[in-house]
N, C-alpha and C positions, 0 to 999 in steps of 0.2 A: 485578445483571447485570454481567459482567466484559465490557470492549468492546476491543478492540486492532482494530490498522491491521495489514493484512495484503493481502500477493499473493492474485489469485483468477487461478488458470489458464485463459487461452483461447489457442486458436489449432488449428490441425492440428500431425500426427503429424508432432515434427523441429520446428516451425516455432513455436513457443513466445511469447504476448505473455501480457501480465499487465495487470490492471486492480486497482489501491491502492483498498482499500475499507475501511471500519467494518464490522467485523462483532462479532456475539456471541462470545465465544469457543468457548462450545460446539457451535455451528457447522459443518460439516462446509469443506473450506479452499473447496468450491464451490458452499455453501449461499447463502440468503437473505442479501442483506448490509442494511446501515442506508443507507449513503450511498458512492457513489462519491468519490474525492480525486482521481483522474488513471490516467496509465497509465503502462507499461514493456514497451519492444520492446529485449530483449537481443541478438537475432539485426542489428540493424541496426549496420553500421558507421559511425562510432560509436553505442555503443546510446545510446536516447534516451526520459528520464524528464522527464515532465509532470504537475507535481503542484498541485493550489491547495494554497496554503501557507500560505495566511490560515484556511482549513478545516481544517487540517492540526494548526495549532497550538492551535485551540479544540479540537478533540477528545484533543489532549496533556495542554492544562488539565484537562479535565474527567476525566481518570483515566485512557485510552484507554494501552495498553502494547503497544508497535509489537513486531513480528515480527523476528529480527535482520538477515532479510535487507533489510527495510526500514529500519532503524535504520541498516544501512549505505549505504543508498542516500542516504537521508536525511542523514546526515553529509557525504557525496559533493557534495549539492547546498546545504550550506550552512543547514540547517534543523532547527532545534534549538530547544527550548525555554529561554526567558532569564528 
């Protein structure tokens, strides 16, 4: 089973928030997920990402292959695997 860190879409029509989840890859982007890491409200000035980073980085070990727009969010916030 291949598992990446990925935006799942919530919000209403225009008003857009995202919840960072483990999911399967095969997956549909607002399928079943594994586990929640946090969220991302892009619409908020400044937007504002909330991630646990300790969970974040165990499921990086374990083979998990982020999404790029998470990769760059991830970079953003300083969270990187070492």
């Amino acid at each position: 089973m291949s598992v990446k860190i990925k935006l799942r879409r919530e919000g209403g029509k225009k008003k857009p928030s995202y919840k960072v989840v483990v999911i399967d890859s095969r997956k549909p982007r607002d399928g079943r997920f594994i586990e929640q890491l946090g969220y991302y409200q892009p619409i908020s000035d400044p937007y504002i990402f909330k991630v646990d980073k300790e969970a974040s980085l165990k499921w990086i070990e374990k083979g998990a292959q982020l999404s790029e727009t998470v990769k760059n969010l991830f970079k953003k916030e300083g969270i990187s695997k070492k």
